[in-house]
DSSP file (Angstrom, degrees, kcal/mol; ACC not computed):
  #  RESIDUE AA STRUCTURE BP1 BP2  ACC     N-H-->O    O-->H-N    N-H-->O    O-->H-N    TCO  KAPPA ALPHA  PHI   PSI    X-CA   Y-CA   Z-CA
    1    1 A X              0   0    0      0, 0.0     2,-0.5     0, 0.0     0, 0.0   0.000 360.0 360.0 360.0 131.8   13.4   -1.2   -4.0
    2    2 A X        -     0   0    0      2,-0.0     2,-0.4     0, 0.0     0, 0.0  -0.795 360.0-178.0-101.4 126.5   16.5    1.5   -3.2
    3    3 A X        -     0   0    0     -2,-0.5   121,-0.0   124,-0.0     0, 0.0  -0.980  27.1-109.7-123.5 143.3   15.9    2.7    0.2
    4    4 A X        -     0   0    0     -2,-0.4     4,-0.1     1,-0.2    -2,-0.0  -0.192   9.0-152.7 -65.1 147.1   18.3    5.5    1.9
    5    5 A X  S    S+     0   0    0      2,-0.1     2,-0.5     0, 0.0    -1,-0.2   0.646  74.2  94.6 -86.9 -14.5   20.5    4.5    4.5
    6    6 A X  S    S-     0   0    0      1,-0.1    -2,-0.1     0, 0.0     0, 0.0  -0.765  86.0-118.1 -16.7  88.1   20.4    8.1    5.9
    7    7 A X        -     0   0    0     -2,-0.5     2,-1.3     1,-0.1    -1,-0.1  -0.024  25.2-142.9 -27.5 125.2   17.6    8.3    8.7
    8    8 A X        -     0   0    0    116,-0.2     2,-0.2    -4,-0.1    -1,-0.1  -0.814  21.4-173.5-116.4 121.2   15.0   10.8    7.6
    9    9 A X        -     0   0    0     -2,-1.3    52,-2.7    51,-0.0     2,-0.3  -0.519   9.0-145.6 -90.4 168.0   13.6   12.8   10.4
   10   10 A X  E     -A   60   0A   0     50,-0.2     2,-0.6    -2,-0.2    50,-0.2  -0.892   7.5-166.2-127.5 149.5   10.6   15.4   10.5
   11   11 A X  E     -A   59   0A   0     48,-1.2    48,-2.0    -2,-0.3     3,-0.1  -0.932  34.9 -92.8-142.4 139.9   10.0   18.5   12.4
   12   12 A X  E     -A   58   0A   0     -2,-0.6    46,-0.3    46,-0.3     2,-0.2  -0.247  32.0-117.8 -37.5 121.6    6.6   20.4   12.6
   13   13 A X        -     0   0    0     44,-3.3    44,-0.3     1,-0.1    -1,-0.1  -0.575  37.9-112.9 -82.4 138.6    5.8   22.8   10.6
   14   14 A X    >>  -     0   0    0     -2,-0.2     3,-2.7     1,-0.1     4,-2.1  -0.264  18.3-119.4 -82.6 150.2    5.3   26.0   12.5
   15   15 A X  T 34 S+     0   0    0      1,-0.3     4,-0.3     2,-0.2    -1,-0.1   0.918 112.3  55.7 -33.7 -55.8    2.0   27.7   12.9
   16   16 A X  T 34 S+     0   0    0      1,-0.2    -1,-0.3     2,-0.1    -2,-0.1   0.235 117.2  36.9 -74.0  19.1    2.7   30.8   11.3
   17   17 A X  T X4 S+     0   0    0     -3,-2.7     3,-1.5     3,-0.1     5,-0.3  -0.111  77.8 115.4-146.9 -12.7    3.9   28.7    7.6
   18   18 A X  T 3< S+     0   0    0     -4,-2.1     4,-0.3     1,-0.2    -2,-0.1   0.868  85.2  23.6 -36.8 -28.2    1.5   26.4    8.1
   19   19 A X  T 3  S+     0   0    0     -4,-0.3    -1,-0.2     3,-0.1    13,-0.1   0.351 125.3  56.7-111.5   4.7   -0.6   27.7    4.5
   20   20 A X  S X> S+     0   0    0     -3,-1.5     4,-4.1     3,-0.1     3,-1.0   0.812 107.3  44.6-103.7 -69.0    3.1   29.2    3.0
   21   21 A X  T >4 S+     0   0    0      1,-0.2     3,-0.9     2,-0.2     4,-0.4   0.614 113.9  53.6 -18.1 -91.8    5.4   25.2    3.4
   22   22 A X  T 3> S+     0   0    0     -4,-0.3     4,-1.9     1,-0.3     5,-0.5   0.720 119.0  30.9 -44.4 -31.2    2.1   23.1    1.7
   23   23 A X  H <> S+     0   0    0     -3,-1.0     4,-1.1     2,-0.2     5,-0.3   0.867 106.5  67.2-102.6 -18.8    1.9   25.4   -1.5
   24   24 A X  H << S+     0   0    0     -4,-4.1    -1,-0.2    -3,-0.9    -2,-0.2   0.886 121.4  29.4 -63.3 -14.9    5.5   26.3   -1.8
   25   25 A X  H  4 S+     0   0    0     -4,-0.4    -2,-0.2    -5,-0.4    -1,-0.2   0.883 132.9  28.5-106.5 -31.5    5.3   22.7   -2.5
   26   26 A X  H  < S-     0   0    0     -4,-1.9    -3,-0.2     1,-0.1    88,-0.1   0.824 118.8 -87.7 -47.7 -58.6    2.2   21.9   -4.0
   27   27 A X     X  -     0   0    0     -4,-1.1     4,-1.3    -5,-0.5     5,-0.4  -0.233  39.9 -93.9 114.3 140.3    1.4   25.4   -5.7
   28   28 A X  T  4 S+     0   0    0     -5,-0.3     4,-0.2     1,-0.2    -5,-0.1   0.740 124.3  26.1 -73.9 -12.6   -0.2   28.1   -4.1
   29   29 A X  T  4 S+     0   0    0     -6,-0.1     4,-0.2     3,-0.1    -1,-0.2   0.595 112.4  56.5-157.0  39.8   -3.6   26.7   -5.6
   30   30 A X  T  >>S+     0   0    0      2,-0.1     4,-4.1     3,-0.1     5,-1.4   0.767 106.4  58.8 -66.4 -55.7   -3.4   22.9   -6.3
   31   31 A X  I ><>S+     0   0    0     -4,-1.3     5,-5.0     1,-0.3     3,-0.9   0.881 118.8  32.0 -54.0 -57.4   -2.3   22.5   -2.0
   32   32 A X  I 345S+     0   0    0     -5,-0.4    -1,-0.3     1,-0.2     5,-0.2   0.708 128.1  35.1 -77.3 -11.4   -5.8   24.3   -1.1
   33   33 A X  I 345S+     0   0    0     -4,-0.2    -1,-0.2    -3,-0.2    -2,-0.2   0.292 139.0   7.1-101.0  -3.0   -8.3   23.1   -3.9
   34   34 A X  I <X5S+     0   0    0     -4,-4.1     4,-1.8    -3,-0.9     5,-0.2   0.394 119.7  51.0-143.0 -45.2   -6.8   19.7   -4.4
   35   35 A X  I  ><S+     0   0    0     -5,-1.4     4,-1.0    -4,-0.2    -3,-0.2   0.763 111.3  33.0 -43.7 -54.7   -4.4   18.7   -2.1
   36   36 A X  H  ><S+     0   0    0     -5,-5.0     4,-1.0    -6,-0.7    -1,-0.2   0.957 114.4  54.2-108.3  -6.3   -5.2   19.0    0.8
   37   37 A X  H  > S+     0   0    0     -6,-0.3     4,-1.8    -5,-0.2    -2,-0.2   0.761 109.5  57.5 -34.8 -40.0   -9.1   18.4    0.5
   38   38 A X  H  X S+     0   0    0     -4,-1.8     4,-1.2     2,-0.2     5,-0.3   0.995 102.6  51.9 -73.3 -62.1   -7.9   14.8   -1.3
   39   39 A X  H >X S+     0   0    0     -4,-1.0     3,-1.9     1,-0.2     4,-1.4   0.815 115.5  42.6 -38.6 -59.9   -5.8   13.9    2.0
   40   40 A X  H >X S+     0   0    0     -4,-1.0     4,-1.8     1,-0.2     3,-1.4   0.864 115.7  49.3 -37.2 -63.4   -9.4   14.7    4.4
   41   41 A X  H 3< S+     0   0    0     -4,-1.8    -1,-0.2     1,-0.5    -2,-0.2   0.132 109.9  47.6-124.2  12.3  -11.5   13.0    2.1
   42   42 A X  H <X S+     0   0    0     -3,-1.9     4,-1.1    -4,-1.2    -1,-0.5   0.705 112.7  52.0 -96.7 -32.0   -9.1    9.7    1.9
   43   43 A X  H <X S+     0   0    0     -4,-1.4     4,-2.6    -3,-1.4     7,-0.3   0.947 107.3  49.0 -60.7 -37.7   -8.9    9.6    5.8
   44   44 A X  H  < S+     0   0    0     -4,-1.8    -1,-0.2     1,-0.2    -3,-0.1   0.999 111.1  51.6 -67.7 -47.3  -12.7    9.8    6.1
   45   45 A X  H  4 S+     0   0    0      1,-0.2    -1,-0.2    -4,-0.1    -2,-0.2   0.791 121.6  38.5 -50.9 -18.2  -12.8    6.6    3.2
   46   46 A X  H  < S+     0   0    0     -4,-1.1     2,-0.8     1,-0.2    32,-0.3   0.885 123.8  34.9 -97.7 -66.7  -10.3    5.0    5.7
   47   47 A X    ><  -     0   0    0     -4,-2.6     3,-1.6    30,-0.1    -1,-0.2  -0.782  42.7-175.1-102.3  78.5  -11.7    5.9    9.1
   48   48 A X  T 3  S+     0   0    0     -2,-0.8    -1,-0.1    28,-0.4    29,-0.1   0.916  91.6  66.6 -46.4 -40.2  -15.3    6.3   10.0
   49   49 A X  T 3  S+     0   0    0     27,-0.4    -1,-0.2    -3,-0.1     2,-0.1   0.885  84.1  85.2 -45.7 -41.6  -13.7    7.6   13.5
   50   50 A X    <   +     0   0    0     -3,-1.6     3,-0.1    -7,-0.3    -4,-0.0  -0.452  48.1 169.6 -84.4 154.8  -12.3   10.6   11.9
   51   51 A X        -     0   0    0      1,-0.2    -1,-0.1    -2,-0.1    -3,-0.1  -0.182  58.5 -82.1-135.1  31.5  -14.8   13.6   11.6
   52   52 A X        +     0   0    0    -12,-0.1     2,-0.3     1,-0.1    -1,-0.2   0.346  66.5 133.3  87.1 133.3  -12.5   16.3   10.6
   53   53 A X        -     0   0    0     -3,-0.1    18,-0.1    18,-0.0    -1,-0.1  -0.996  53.6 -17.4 168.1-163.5  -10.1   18.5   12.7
   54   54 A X        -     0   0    0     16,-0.4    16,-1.1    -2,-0.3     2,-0.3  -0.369  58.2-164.0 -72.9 152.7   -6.8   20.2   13.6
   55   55 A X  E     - B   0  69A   0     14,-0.2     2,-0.5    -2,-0.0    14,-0.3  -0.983   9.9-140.9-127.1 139.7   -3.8   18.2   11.2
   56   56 A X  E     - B   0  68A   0     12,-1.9    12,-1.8    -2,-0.3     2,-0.2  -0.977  18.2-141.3-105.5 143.4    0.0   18.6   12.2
   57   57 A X  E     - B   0  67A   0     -2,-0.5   -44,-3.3   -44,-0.3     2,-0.3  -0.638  13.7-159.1-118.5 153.6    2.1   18.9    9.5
   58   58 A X  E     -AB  12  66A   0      8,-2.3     8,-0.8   -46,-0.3     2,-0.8  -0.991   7.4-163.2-123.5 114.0    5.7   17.5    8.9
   59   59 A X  E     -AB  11  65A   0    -48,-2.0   -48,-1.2    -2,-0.3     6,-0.3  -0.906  18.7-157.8 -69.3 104.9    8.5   18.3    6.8
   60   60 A X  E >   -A   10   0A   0      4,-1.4     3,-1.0    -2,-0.8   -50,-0.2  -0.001  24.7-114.6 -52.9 155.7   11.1   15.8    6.4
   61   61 A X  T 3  S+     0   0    0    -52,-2.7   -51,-0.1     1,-0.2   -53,-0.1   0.837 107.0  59.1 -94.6  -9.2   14.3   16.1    5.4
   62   62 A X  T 3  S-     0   0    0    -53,-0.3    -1,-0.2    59,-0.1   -54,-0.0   0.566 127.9 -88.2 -63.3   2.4   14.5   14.2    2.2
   63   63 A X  S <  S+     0   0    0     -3,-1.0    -2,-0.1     1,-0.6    59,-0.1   0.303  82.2 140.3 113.5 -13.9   11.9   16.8    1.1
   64   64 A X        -     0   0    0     57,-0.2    -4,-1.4    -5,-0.1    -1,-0.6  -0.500  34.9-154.9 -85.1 166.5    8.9   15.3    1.9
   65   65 A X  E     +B   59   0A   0     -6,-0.3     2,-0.2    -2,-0.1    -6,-0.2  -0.832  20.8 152.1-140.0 100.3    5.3   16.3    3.5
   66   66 A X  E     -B   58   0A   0     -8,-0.8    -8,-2.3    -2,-0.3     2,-0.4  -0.796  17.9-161.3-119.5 164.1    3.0   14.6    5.1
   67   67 A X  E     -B   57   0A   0     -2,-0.2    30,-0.3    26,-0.2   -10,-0.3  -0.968   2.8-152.6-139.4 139.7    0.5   15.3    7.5
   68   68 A X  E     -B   56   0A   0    -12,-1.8   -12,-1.9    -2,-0.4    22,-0.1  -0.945  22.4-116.0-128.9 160.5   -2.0   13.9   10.4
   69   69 A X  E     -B   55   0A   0     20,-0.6     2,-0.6   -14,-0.3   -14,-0.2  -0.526  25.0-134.5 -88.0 152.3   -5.1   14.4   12.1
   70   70 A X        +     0   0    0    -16,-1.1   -16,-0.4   -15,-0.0     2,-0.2  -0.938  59.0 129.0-111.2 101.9   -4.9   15.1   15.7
   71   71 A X        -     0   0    0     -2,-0.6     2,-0.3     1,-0.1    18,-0.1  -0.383  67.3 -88.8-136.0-174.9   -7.7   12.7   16.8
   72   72 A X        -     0   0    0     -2,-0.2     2,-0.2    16,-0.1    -1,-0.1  -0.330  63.6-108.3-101.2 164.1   -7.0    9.9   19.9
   73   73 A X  S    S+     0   0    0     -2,-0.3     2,-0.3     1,-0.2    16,-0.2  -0.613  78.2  59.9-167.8 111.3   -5.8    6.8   18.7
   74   74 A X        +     0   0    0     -2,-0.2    14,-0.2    13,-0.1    -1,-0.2  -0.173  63.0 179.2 -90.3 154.3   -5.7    3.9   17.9
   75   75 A X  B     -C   87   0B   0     12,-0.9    12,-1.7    -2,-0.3     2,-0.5  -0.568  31.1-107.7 -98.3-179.4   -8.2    4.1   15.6
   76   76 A X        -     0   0    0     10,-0.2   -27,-0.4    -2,-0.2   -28,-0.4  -0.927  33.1-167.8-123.6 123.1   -9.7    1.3   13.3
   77   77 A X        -     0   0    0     -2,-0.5     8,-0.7     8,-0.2     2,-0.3  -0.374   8.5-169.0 -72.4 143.7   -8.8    1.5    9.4
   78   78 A X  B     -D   84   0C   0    -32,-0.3     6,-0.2     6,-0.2   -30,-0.0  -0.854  19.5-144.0-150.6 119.6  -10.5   -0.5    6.7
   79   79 A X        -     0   0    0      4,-3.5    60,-0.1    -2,-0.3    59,-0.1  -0.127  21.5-128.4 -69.3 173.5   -8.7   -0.3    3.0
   80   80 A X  S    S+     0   0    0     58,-0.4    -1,-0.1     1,-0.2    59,-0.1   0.448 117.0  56.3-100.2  11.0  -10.1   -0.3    0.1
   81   81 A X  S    S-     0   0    0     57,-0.5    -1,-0.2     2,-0.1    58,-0.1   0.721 125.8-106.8 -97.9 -13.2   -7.9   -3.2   -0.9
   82   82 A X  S    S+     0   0    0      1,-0.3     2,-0.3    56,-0.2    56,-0.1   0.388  70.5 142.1  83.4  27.9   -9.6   -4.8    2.3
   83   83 A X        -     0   0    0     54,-0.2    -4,-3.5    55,-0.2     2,-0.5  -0.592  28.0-172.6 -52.8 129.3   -7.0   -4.8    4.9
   84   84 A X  B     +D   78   0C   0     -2,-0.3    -6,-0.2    -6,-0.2     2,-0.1  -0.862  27.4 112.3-128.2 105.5   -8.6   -4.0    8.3
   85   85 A X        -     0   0    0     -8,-0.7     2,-0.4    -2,-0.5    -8,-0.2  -0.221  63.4 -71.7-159.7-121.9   -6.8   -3.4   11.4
   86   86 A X        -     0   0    0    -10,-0.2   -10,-0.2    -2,-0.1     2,-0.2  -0.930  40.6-164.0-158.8 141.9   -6.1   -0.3   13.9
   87   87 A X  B     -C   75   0B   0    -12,-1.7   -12,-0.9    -2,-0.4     2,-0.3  -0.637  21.6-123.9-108.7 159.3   -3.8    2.8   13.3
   88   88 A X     >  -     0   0    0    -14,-0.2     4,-0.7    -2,-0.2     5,-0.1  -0.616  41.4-116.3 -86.3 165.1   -2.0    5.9   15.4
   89   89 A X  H  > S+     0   0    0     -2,-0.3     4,-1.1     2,-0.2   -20,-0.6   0.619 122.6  60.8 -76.7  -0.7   -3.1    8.9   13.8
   90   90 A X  H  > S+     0   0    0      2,-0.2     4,-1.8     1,-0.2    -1,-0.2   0.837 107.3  47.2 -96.7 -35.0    0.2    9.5   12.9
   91   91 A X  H  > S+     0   0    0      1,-0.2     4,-0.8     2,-0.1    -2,-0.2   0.545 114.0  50.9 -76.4  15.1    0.0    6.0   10.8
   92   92 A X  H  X S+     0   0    0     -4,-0.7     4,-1.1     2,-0.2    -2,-0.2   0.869 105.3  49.2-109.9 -42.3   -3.2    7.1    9.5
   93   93 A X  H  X S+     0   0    0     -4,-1.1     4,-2.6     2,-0.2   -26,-0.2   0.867 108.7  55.3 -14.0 -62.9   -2.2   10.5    8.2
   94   94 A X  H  X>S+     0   0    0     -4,-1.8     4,-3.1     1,-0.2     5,-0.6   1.000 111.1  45.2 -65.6 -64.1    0.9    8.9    6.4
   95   95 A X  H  <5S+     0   0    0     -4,-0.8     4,-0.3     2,-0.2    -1,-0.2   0.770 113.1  50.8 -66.9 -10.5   -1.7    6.3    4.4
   96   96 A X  H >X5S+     0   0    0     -4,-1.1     4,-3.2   -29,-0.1     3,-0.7   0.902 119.9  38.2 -46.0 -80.9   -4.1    9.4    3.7
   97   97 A X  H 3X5S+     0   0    0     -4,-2.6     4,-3.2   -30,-0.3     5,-0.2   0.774 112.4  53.8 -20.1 -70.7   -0.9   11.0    2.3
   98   98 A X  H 3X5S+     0   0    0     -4,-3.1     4,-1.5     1,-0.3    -1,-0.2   0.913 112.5  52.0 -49.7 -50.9    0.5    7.9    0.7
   99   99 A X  H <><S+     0   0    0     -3,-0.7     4,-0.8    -5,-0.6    -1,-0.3   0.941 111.3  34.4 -78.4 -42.4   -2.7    7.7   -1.0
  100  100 A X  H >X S+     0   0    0     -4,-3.2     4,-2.4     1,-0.2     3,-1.3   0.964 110.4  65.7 -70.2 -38.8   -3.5   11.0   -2.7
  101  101 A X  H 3X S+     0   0    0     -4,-3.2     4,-1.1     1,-0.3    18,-0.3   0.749 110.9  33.9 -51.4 -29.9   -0.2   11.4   -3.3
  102  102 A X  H 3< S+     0   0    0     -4,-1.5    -1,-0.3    -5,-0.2     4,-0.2   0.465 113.4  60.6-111.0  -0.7   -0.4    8.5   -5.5
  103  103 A X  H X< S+     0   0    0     -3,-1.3     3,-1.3    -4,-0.8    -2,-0.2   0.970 105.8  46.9 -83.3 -52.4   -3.8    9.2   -6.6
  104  104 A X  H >< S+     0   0    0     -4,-2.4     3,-1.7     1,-0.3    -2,-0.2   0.610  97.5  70.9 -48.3 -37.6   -2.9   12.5   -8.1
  105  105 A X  T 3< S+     0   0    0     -4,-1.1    -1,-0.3     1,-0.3    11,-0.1   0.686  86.9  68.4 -47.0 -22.6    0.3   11.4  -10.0
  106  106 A X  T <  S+     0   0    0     -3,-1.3    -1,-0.3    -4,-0.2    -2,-0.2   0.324  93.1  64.3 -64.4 -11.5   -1.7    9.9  -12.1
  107  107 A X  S <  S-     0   0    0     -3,-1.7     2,-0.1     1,-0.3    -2,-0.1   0.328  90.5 -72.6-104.9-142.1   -3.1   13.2  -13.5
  108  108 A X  S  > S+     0   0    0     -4,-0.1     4,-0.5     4,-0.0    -1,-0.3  -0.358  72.1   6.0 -99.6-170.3   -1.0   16.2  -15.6
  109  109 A X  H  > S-     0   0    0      3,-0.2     4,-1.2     2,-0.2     5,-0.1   0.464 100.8 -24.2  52.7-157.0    1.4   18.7  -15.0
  110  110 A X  H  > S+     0   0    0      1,-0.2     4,-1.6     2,-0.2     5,-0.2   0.864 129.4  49.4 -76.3 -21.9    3.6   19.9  -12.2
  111  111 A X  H  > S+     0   0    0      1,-0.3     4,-2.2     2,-0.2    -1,-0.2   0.881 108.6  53.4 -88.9 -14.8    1.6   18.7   -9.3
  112  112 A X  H  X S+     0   0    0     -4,-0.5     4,-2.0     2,-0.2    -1,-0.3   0.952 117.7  41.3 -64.8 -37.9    1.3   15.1  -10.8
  113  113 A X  H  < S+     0   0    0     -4,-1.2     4,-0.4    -5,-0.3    -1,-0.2   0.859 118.0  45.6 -76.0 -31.8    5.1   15.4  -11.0
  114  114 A X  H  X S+     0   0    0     -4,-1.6     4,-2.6     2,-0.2    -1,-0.3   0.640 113.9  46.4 -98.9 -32.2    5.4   16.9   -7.8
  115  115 A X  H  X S+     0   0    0     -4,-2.2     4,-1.1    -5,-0.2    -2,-0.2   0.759 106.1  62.9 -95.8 -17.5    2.9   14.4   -6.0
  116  116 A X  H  < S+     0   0    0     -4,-2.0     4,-0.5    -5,-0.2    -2,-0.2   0.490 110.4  36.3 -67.0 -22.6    4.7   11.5   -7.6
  117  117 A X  H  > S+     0   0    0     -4,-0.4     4,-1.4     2,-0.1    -2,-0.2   0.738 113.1  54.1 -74.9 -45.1    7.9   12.4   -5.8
  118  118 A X  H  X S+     0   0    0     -4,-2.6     4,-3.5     1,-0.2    -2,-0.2   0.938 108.9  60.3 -48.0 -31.1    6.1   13.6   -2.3
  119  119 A X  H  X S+     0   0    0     -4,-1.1     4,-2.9   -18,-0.3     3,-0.2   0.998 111.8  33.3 -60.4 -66.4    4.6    9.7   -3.0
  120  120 A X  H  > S+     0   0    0     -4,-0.5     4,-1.6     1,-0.3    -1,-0.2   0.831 114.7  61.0 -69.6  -7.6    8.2    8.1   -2.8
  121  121 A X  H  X S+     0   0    0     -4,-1.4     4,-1.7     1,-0.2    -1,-0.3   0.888 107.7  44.4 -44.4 -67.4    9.5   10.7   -0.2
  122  122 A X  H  < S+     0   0    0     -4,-3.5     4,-0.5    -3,-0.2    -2,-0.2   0.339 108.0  53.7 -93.0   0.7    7.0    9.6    2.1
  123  123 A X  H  X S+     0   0    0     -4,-2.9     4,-1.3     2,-0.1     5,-0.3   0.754 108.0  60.7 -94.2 -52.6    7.4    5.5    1.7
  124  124 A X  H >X S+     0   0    0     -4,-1.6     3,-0.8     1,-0.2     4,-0.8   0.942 104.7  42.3 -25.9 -66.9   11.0    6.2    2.4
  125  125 A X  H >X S+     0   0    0     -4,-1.7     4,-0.6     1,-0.2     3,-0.5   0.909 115.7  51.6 -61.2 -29.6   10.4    7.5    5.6
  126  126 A X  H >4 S+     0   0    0     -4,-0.5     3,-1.0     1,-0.2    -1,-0.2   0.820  95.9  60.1 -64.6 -22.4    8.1    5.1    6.4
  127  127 A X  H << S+     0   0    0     -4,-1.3    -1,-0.2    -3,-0.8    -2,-0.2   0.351 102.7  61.4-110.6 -16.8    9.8    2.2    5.6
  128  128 A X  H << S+     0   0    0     -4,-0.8    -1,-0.3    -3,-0.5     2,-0.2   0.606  86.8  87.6 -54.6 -41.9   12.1    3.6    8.2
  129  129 A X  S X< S-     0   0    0     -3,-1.0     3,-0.5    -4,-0.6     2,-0.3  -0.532  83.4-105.6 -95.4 125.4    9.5    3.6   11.2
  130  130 A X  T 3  S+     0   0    0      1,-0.2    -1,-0.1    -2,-0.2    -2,-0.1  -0.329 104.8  22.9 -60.2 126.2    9.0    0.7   13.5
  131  131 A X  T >  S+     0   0    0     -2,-0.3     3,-0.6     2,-0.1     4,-0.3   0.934  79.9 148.6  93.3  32.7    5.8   -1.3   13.0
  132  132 A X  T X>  +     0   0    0     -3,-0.5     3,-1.3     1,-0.2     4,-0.6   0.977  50.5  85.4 -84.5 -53.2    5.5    0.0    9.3
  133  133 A X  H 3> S+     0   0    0      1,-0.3     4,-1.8     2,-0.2    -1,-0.2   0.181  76.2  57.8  12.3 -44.4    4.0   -2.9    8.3
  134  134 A X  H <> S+     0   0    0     -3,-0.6     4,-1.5    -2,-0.4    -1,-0.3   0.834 112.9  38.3 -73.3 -56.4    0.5   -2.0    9.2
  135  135 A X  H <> S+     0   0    0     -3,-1.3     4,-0.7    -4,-0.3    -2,-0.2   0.322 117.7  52.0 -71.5   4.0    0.3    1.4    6.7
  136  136 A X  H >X S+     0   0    0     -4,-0.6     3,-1.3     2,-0.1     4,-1.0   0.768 114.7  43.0 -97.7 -49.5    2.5   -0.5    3.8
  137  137 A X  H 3< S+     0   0    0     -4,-1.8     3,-0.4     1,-0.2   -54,-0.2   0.891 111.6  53.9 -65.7 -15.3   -0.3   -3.5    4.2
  138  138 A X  H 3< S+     0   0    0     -4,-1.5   -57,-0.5     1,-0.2   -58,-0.4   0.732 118.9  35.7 -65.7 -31.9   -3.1   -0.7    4.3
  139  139 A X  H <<        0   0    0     -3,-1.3    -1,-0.2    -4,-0.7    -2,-0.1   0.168 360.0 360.0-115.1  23.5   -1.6    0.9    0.6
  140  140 A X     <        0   0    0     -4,-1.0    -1,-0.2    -3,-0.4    -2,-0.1   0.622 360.0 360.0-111.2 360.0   -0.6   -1.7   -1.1
């Protein structure tokens, strides 16, 4: 596995680009009709605790985008590979992400192509973060 030696930081995406960032990468209607519904609707398959809400969104700087629910934390996670244990919402966001991202490559076109890089984008950065351990065992 090649990982950059280059720290990748993130900064909030601002309110007011909040719907322009997700489809300038996504597609202006893949992000709201597949994208980002698949992110919700792996956190609820992970998290019985989450019920939907506000998400803050990240850009990175290698180019990646991930996102998380702003819920209370820790919460408690259950995979479907059956790893069971307790998340931030910020690691629980990244293994939504991590997981559509990788469900959708799997499909055609540009967003398969496009969610198959966000995929390796966002293990980079993780892999970065102390305590990763917990979201790596959650998607592998």
């Amino acid at each position: 596995m090649t990982i950059s030696k280059d720290t990748i930081t993130g900064s909030i995406v601002a309110k007011n680009k909040r719907s322009t960032v997700p489809a300038e990468i996504f597609g202006e209607v893949e992000w709201p009709l597949l994208v980002e519904p698949t992110i919700y609707q792996f956190a609820e398959r992970l998290c019985q605790e989450y019920a939907g809400g506000y998400w803050i969104m990240h850009q990175l700087s290698n180019g990646g985008f991930l996102m998380y629910p702003d819920i209370e934390s820790p919460v408690e996670v259950i995979s479907p590979n059956g790893w069971s244990g307790q998340m931030s919402e910020v690691e629980l966001g990244i293994a939504a992400c991590l997981f559509t991202y990788s469900h959708l490559s799997f499909g055609s076109g540009k967003v398969a192509e496009v969610c198959a890089d966000q995929y390796h984008m966002i293990r980079d950065f993780l892999l970065q973060q102390p305590g990763y351990q917990a979201v790596w065992a959650c998607i592998d």
